[in-house]
C-alpha positions in Angstrom: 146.2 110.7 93.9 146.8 110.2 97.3 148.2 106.5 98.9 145.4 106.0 100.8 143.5 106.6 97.6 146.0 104.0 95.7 145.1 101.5 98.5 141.2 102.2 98.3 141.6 101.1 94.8 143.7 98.2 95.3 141.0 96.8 98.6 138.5 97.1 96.1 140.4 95.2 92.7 141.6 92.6 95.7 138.2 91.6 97.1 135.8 92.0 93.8 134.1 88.9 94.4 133.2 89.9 97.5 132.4 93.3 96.7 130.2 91.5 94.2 128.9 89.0 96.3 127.8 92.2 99.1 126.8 94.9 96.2 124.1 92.1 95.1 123.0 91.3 98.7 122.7 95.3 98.3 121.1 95.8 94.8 118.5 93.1 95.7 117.6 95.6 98.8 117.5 98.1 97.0 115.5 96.7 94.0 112.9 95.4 96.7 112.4 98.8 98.1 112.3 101.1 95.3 110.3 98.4 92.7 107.7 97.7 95.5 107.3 101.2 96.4 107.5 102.6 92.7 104.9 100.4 91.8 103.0 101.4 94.8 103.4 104.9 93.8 102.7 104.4 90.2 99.3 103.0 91.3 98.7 105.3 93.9 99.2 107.8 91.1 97.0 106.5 88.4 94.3 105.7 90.8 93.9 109.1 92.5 94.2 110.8 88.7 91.5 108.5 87.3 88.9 109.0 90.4 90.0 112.9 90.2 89.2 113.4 86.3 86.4 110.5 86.5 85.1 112.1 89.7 84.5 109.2 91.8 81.8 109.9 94.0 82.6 109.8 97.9 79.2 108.1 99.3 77.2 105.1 97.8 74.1 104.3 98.8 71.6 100.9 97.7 68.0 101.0 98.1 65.5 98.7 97.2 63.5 101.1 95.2 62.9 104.4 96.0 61.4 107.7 94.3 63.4 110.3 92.3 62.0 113.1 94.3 64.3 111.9 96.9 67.3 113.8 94.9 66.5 117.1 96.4 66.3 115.9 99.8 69.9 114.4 99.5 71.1 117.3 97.9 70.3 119.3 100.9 71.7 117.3 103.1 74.8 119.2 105.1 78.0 118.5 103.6 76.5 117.1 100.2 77.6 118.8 96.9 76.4 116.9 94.2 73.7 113.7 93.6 73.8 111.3 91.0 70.9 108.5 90.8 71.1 105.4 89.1 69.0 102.1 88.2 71.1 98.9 88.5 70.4 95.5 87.8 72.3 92.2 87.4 70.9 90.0 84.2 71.7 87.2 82.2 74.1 87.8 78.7 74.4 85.2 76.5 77.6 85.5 74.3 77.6 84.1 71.1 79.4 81.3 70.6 79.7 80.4 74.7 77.8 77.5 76.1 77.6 79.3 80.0 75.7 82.1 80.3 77.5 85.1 82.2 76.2 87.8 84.5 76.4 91.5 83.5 75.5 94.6 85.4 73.6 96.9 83.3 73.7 100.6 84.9 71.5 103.2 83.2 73.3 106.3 81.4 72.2 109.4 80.5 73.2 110.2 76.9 72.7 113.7 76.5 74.9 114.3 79.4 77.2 111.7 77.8 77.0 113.2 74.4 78.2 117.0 75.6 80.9 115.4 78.0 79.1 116.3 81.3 78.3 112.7 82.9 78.5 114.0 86.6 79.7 111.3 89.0 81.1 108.2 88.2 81.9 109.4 84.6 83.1 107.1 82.1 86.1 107.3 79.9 85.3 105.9 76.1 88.0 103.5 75.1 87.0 101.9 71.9 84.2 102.6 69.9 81.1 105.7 70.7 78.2 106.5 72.4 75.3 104.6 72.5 72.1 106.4 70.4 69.0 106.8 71.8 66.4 105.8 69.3 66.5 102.4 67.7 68.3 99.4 68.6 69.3 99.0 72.1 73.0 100.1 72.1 75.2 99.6 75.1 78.5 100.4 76.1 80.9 97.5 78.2 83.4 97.6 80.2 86.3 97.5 79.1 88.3 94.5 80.9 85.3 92.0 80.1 85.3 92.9 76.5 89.3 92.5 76.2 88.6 89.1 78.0 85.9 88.0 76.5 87.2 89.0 72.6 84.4 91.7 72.3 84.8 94.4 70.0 82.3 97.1 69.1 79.7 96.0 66.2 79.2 92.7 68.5 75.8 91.7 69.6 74.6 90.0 72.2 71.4 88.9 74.1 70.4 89.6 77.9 67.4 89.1 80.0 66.5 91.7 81.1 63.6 91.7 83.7 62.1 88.4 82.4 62.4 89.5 78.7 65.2 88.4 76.2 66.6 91.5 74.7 69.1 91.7 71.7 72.1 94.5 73.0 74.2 95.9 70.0 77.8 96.7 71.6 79.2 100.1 70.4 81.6 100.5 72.5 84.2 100.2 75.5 84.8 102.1 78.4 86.6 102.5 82.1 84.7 103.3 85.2 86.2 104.7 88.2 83.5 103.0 89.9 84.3 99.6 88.6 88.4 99.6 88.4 88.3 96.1 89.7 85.0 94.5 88.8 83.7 91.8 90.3 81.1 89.6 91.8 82.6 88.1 94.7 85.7 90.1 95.6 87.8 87.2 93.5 88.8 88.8 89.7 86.7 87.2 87.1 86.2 89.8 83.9 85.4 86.8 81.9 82.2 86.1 83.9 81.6 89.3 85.1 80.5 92.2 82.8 79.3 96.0 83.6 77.0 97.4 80.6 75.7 100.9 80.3 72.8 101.5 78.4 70.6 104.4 78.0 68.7 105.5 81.2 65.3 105.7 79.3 65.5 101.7 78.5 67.1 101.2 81.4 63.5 103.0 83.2 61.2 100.9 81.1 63.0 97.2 81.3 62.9 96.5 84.7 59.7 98.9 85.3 61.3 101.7 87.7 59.8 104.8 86.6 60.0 107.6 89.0 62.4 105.4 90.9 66.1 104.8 91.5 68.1 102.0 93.6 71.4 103.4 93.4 72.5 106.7 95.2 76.4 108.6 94.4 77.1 112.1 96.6 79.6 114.0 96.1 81.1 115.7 99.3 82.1 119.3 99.9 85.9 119.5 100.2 87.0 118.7 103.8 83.7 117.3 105.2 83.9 114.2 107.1 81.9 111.0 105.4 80.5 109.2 108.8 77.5 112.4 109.4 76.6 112.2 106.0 76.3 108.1 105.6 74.0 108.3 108.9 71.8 110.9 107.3 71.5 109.2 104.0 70.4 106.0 105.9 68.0 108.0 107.8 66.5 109.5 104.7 66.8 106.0 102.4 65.7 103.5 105.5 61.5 103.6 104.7 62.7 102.3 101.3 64.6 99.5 101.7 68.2 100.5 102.5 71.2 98.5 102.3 73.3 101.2 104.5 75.5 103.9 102.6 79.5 103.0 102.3 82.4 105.5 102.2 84.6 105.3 99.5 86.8 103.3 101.6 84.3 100.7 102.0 82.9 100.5 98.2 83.7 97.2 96.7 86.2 98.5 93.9 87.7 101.2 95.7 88.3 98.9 99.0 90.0 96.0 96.9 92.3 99.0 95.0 93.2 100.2 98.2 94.2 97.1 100.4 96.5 96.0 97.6 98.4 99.2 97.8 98.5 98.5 101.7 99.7 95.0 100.8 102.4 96.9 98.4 104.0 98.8 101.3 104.4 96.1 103.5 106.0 93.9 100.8 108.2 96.6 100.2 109.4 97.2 103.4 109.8 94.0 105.4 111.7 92.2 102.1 113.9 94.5 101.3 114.9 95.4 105.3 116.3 91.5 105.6 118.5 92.0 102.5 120.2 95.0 104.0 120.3 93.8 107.0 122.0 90.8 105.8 124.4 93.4 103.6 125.1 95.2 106.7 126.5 91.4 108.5 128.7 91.1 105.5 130.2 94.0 105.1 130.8 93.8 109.0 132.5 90.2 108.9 134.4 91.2 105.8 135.6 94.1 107.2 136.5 93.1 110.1 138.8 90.6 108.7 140.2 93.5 106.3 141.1 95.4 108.9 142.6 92.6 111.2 145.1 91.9 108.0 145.8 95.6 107.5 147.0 96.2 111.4 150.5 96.9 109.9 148.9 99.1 106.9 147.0 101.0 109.7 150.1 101.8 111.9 152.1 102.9 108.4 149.6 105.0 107.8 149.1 106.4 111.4 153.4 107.3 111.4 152.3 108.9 107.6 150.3 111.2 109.6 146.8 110.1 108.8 144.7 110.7 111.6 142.0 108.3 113.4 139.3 109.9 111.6 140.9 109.6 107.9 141.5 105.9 108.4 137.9 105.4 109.8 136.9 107.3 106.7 139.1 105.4 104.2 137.2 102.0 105.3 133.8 103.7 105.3 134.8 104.7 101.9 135.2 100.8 101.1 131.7 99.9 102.1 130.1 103.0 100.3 131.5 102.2 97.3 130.3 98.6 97.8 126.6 99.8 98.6 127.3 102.6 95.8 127.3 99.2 93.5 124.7 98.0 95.7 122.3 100.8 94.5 123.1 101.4 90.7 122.5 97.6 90.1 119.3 97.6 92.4 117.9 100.9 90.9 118.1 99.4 87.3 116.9 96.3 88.9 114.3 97.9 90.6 112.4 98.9 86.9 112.6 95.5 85.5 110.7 94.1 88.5 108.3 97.2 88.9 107.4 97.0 85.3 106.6 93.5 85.6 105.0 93.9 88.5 102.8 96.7 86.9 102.0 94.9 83.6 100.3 92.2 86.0 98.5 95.1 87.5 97.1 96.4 84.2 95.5 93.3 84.2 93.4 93.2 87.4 93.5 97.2 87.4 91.6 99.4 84.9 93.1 103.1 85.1 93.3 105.5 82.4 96.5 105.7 82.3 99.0 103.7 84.1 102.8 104.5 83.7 105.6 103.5 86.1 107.3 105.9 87.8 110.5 106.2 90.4 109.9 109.5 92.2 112.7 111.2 93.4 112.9 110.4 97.0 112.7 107.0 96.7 115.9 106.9 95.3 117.7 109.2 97.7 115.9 107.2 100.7 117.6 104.0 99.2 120.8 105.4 99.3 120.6 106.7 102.7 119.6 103.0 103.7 122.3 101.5 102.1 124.6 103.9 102.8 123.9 103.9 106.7 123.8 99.9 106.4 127.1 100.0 105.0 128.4 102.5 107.6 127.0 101.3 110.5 128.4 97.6 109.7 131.5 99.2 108.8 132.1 101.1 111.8 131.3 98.5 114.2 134.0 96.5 112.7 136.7 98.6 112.7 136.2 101.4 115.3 138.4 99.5 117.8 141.2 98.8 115.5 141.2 102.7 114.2 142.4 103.7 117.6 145.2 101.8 118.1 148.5 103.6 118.7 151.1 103.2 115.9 153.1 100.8 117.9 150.3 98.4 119.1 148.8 98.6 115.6 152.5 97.3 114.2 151.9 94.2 116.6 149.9 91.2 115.9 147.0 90.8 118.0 146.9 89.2 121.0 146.2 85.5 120.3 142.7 84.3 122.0 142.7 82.3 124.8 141.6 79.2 123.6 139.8 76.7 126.5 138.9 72.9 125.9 135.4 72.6 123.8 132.5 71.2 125.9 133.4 68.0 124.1 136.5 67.3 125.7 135.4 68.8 129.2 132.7 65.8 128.5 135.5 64.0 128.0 134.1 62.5 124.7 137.6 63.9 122.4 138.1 60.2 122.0 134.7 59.7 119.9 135.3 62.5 117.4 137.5 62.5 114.6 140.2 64.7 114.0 138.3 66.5 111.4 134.9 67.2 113.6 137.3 68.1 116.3 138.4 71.1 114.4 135.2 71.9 113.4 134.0 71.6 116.7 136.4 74.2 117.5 135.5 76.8 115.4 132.0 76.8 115.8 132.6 76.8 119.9 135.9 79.4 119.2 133.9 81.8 117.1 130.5 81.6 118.0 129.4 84.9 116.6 130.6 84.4 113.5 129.0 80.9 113.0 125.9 82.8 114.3 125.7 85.3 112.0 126.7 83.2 109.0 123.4 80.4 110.3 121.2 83.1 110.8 122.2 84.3 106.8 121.2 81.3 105.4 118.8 80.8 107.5 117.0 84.0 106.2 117.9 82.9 103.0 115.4 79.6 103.4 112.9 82.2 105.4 112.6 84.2 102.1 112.4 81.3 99.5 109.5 80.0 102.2 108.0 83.2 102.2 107.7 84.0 98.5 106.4 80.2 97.8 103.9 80.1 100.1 102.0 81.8 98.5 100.9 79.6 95.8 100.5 77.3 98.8 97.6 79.6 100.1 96.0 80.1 96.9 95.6 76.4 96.7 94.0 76.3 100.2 91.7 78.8 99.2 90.4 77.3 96.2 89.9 74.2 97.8 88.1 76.4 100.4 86.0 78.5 98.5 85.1 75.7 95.6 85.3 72.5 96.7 84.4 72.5 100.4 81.8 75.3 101.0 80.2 75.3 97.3 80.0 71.5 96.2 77.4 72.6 93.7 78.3 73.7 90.1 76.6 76.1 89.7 75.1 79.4 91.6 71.7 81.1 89.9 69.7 84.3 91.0 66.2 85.0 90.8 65.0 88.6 89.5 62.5 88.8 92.6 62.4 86.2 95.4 60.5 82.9 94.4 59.5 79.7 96.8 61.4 77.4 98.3 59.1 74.9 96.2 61.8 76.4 93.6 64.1 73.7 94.2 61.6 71.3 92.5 61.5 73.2 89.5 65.1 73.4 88.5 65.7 69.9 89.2 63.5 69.5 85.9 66.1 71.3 84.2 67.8 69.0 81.4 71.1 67.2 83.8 70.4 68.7 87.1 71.0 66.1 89.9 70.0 68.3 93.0 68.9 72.1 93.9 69.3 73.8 96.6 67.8 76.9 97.3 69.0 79.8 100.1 68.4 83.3 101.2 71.1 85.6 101.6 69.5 89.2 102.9 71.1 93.0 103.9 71.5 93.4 107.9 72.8 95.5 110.4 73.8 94.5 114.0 74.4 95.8 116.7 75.8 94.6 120.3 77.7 96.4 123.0 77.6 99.9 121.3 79.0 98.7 118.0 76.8 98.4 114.7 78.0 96.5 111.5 76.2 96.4 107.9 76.9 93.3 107.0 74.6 90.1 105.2 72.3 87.2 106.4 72.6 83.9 104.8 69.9 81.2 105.5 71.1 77.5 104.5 68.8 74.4 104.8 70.0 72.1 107.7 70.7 69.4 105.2 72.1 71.8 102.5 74.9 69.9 101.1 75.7 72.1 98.0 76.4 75.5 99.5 77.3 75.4 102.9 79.1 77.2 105.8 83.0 75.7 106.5 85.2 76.7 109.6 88.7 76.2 108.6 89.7 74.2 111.5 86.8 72.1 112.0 85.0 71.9 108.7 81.5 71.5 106.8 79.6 73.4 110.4 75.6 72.6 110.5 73.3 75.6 110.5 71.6 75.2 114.2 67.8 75.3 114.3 68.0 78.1 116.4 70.4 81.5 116.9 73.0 82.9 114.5 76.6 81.8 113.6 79.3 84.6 113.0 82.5 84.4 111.0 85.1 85.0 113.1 86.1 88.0 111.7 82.7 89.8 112.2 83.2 88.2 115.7 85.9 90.1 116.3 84.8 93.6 114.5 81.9 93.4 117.6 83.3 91.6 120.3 81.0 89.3 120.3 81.3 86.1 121.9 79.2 82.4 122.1 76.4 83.0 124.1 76.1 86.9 123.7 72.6 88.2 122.1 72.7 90.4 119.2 70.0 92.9 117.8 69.7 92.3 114.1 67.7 94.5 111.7 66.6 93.3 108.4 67.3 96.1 105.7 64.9 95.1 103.2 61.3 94.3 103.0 59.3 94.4 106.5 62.7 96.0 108.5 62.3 93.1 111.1 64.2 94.0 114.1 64.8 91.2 116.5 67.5 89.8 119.4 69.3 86.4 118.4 71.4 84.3 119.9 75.1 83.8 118.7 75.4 80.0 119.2 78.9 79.4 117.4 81.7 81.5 115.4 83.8 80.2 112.7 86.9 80.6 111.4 86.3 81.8 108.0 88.6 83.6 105.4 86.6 86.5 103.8 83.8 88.7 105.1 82.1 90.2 108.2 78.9 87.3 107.8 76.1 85.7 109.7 74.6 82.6 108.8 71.1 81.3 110.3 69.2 77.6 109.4 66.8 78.9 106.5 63.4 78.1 108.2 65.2 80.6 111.7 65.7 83.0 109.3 62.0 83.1 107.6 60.0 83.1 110.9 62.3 85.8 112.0 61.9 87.9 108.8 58.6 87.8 108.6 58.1 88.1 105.6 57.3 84.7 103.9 59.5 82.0 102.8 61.2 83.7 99.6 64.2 82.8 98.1 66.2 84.1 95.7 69.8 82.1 94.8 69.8 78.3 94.0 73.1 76.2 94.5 72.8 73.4 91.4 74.4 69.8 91.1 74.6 69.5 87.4 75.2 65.9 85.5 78.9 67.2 83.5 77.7 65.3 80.5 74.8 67.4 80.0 76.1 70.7 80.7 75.5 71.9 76.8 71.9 71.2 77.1 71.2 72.4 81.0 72.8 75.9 79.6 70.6 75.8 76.8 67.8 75.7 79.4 68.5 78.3 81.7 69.3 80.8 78.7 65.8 80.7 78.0 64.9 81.1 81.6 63.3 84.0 82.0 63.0 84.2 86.0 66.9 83.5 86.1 68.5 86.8 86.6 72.3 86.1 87.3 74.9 82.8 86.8 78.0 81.7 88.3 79.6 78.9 86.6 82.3 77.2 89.1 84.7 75.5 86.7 84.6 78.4 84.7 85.7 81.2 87.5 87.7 78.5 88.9 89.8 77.8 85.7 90.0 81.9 85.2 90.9 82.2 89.4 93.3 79.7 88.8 94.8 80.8 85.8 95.0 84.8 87.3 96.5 84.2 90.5 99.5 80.9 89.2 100.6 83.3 87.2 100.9 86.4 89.6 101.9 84.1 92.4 104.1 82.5 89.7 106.0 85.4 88.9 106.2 87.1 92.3 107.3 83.4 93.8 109.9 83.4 91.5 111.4 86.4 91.6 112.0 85.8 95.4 113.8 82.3 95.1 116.5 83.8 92.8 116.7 87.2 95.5 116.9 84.3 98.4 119.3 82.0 96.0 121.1 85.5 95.9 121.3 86.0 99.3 122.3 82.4 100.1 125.3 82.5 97.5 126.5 85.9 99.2 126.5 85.0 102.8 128.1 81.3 102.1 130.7 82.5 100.2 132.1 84.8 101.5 131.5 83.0 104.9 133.8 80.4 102.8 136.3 83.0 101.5 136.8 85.1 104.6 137.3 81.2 106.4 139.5 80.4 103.7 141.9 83.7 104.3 141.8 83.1 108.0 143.0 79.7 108.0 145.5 79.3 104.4 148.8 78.7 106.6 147.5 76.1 108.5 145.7 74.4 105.4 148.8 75.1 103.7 150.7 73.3 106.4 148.5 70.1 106.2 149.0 70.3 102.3 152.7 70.1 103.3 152.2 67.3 106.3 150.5 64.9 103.2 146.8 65.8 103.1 145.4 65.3 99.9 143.1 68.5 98.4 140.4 66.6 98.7 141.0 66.0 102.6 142.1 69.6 103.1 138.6 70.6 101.2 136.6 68.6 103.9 138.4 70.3 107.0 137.7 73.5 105.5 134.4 73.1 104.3 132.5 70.6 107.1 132.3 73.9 109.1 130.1 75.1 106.1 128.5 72.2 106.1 127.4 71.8 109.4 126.7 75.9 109.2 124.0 74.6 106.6 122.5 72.2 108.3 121.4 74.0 111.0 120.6 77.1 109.2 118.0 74.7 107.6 115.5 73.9 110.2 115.6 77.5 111.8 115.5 79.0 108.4 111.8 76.3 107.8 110.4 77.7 111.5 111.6 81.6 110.6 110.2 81.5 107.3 106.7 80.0 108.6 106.8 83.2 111.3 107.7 85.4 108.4 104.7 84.5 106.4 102.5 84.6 109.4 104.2 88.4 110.0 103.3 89.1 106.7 99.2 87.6 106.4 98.9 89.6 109.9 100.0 92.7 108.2 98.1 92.5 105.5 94.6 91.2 106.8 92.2 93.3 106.6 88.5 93.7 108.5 87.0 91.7 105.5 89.6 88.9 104.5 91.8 86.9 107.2 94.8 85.4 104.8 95.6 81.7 106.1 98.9 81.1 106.6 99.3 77.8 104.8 102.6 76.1 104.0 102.8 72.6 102.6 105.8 70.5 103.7 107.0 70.1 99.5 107.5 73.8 100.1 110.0 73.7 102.9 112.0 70.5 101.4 112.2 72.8 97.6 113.2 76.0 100.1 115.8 73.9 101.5 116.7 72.2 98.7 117.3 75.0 96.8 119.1 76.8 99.5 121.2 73.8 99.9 122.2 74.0 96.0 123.1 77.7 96.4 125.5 76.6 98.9 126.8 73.8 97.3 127.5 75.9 94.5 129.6 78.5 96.7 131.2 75.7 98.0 132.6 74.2 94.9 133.7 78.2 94.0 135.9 78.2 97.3 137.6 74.5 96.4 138.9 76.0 93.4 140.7 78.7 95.2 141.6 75.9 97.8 143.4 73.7 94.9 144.8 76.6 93.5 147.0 77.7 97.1 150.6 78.7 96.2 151.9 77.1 99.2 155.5 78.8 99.1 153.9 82.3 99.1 151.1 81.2 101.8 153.6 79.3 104.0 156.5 82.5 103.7 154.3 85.3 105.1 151.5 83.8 107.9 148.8 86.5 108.1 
């Protein structure tokens, strides 16, 4: 083995805690990038696998109703290779043994095709159980994420209202729908509220009376033919029969939701994981730096041996690799404990047929490179100066600095500062980069705690949003057909209910400029008090009695601003088109919407004063016997039960936000121990003789500690407040990234979150602190006092 070799070694057994210290600075970088992305790919993976053997169609299309003989017509449409049509209807289940109704979404099948495995579009994947028979009871088939939720096995039975009449549904069985990976109402997951059921086509036909008709339209594309021709001609062809406008597959509900949280994914796992090697790349600098300052004499030895520039440079590259080598073993095994995690909380929201997690290849090889060109490039910047040194300079001791008077004593202020701070002072003013770098550290340290906790911070805001500010009521009901506003008088007879409210909520498309959304209309009351519209800045907003109000992100979509007159066309019904005025925009959180005063909206729909969804104020104490009454409802088609979704919201996302949250503070506790000690350590080499010499003068450990250690300190203190303000633009950095055209992510931050960042922080440092003292008590003064580095 070569010397050099022999010395390697020796650098390496000599600075193991550092080494440990940088290599988990590293693995946590590493373990970011290649769980976050792994994860991503995993999904990725199952996703495109289940909509491939499922055969997700590429266009839907919602009608109102509209006649089977339509099928050929689509069919021949250029670019189309295959139709599927489909009746679909919300209704009412009633589960036994559950006081709240829930809403399921009953989607007709066709058994034969089901029975010889040739389902066409959409196709279903049996989980549990069998196929529905045709003759007989009326079997159905659920999906498969409700019934785990909701304890439902096949054998169960149930009863819906279906189209007015109370039907009794024998469950056989559970499946997964490509079409429904992520089922939900509202865009929120809720499988314990929110059910899809198959049953056969032929009931489906005669319950809700749509023979010869259809409301639902899947195409199929040929391979390579762009989606926006097609959507136009199906909205052409489907517009004299009540359209809602045809969606891509990037714009259907499911799909959309699967597809923005991989986006979400990639940009977790590649702004995270670039501050931890970043951060590793600073060590590694600092600490090499100082290596090679104390090795000057080794350097020149080696130079008169005959190594050359080049061998030298390489030996100290060699160093770091081996420290991001560490680095990436620890992080790779790292990396499948947090992507397996992560996954298993996936399974959960996510319904593939298979989901497995899985590193590819490159991943792993584009993590080394990272770490390996952090580590060299930190490296190299520290000792490429050094390296070229002839032997006899390099057998020299530096050149001391040129030390000046601190702006303290050219403010002539020296007398008002203690000996102590003076030296501090010093330092910080002496070394200035150094101090920077190790403030910035911890300062990215708090950044990431902030940016990891915040989130639960945001979930909270949106809750209160969505469920206590804009709907007050407690409870949401849907009509089968549209009913009169006089509605309101008749659910207040319902058994506890306090107030009604009644709104419309109707299928649009608007236009202005050039630009042309399909969006949706909601009419409020101007006193409506239970369901409402909120701006997040200014709150509760009242409906005008003229114009239309925009959310600000449908605002932005058209670049529409106060004042500006829209063209709107009502989808449904008489197909109104008409020119409104936008008289305000709000800031809201989810969706491109317009809301109008509910009387504005009926004149200009013209097409009576219909309703058909009811916001509810409902006495708690007589919430068994109002359920009891809308179960046997007939004209009530669907239910949303706020404390119920809000207890299973609540209960999803704490847990999620839990985990992830947590996860980050011990990566930024991580991160905080590495930078602050060896910020402590590499201080603590630098200055042994003169600490030494105090020692030796009559300073107690203790004071000798403080001299030492204040520089932390003070490091710490104003790493804080930079680390709070970088962390709130991290998090903003972040919701930017990941907004979408449909949800704008507040950027919410409550101040308990920046005390426990900085409190925690301030513990990590502590505790490096403490680690340093001991090897301050422990100073041989003989050895450190005979040879002065």
């Amino acid at each position: 083995m070569k010397a050099i070799h022999i010395k390697l070694w020796r650098d390496l057994q000599r600075l193991r805690a550092q080494v440990f210290t940088i290599a988990v600075v590293v693995a946590i970088g590493v373990a970011g990038f290649v769980g976050m992305f792994s994860v991503h790919e995993s999904l990725k993976g199952s996703r495109d696998a289940f909509y491939r053997d499922n055969r997700l169609a590429d266009v839907f299309a919602s009608v109102k109703r509209a006649p089977v003989h339509l099928r050929d017509r689509l069919a021949a449409l250029d670019g189309v290779a295959e139709v599927k049509l489909d009746v679909v209807f919300d209704a009412q289940i009633d589960l036994p043994g559950v006081a709240p109704p829930v809403t399921g979404r009953f989607i007709g099948l066709d058994l034969a095709r089901a029975h010889a495995g040739r389902q066409g579009l959409n196709a279903l994947t049996l989980k549990r159980g069998r196929w529905p028979e045709r003759d007989g009871a009326l079997e159905a088939l659920v999906s498969d994420r409700f019934a785990v939720a909701r304890s439902l096995n096949p054998g169960d039975t149930v009863h819906a209202i279906l189209n007015g009449k109370r039907e009794r549904v024998h469950l056989v069985g559970t499946v997964a729908s490509p079409e429904y990976v992520f089922a939900s109402q509202g865009g929120a997951p809720d499988d314990q509220s929110f059910g899809i059921w198959w049953i056969d086509d032929d009931r489906m036909v005669q319950a809700f009376d749509m023979q010869g008709a259809f409301n639902q339209a899947a195409l199929r594309l040929d391979a390579g033919v762009a989606a926006a021709p097609v959507l136009a001609q199906v909205d052409r062809l489907l517009e004299p029969f009540g359209a809602i406008g045809a969606v891509g597959r990037d714009k259907q509900l499911s799909a959309k939701i699967v597809e923005d949280e991989l986006a979400q994914l990639k940009v977790m796992g590649t702004v995270l994981p670039s501050i931890f090697l970043m951060v590793a790349m600073f060590i590694l600098n600092v600490v090499l730096s100082r290596q090679v300052a104390t090795q000057r004499s080794q350097i020149a030895a080696l130079k008169a041996l005959g190594y050359s520039d080049g061998a030298i440079a390489w030996h100290y590259i060699q160093l770091a690799f081996a420290i991001a080598g560490l680095g990436v073993l620890a992080g790779l095994g790292l990396s499948v404990l947090i992507g397996q995690g992560m996954l298993s909380l996936y399974d959960e929201v996510f319904r593939f047929n298979r989901l497995a997690y899985v590193t590819r290849p490159w991943l792993v090889g584009v993590s080394a490179l990272l770490a390996g060109g952090a580590a060299a490039l930190g490296t190299w910047t520290a000792i490429h100066a050094v390296v070229r040194l002839r032997p006899a300079q390099a057998m020299q001791p530096p050149a001391p600095p040129a030390y000046q008077p601190t702006l303290v004593e050219r403010l002539g202020l020296r007398r008002f500062v203690s000996t102590g701070a003076m030296m501090v002072i010093r330092n910080f003013e002496r070394r200035p980069l150094r101090a920077a770098f190790t403030v910035t550290g911890i300062a990215l340290a708090v950044a990431l705690q902030i940016s990891g906790a915040f989130w639960i911070d945001a979930i909270a805001h949106i809750v209160d949003v969505q469920f206590r500010q804009v709907q007050q009521g407690d409870v949401l009901v849907n009509f089968h057909r549209p009913v009169p506003v006089s509605v309101a008088r008749d659910l207040k007879r319902l058994p506890g209910v306090i107030d009604a409210e009644p709104y419309r909520t109707e299928p649009v498309r608007v236009r202005l400029r050039g630009r042309s959304v399909d969006t949706a209309l909601t009419g409020y009351r101007s006193d409506a008090r239970l369901m409402r519209v909120v701006d997040d800045r200014r709150g509760a907003v009242a409906m005008p009695a003229q114009g239309v109000v925009l959310s600000a992100l449908l605002a932005r979509e058209l670049d529409a601003r106060v004042g500006d007159r829209i063209d709107m066309e009502f989808r449904l019904w008489n197909r109104t088109q008409v020119r409104v005025e936008v008289v305000d925009i709000v800031q809201s959180m989810f969706g491109q919407l317009l809301y109008m005063n509910l009387e504005a909206m009926n004149t200009l729909a013209r097409d009576g004063d219909g309703v058909a969804d009811a916001a509810l104020q409902v006495d708690p104490r007589a919430m068994d016997a109002f359920w009891a009454a809308v179960k046997a409802a007939p004209g009530i088609n669907a239910v949303f039960d706020k404390a119920g979704s809000m207890a299973a919201f609540n209960e999803t996302t704490s847990r999620n936000m839990g985990v992830f949250s947590g996860i980050l503070t011990l990566f930024a506790v991580a991160m905080a121990v590495g930078i602050i000690y060896n910020a402590a350590r590499i201080s603590l080499s630098e200055r042994a003789w003169e600490l030494a010499s105090l020692r030796v003068l009559g300073m107690t450990r203790a004071e000798v500690s403080v001299l030492l250690l204040a520089e932390l300190g003070a490091e710490l203190l104003v790493a804080l407040p930079i680390g709070a303000l970088t962390g709130w633009g991290l998090a903003t950095l972040m919701m930017r990234l990941m907004s979408s055209d449909s949800i704008d992510f507040p950027v919410i931050i409550e101040p308990s979150t920046y005390a426990s960042a900085a409190l925690i922080v301030l513990a990590a440092g502590i505790a490096s602190a403490l680690l340093v003292r001991r090897q301050i008590d422990r100073l041989d003064l003989v050895s450190v006092l005979k040879v002065r580095e």
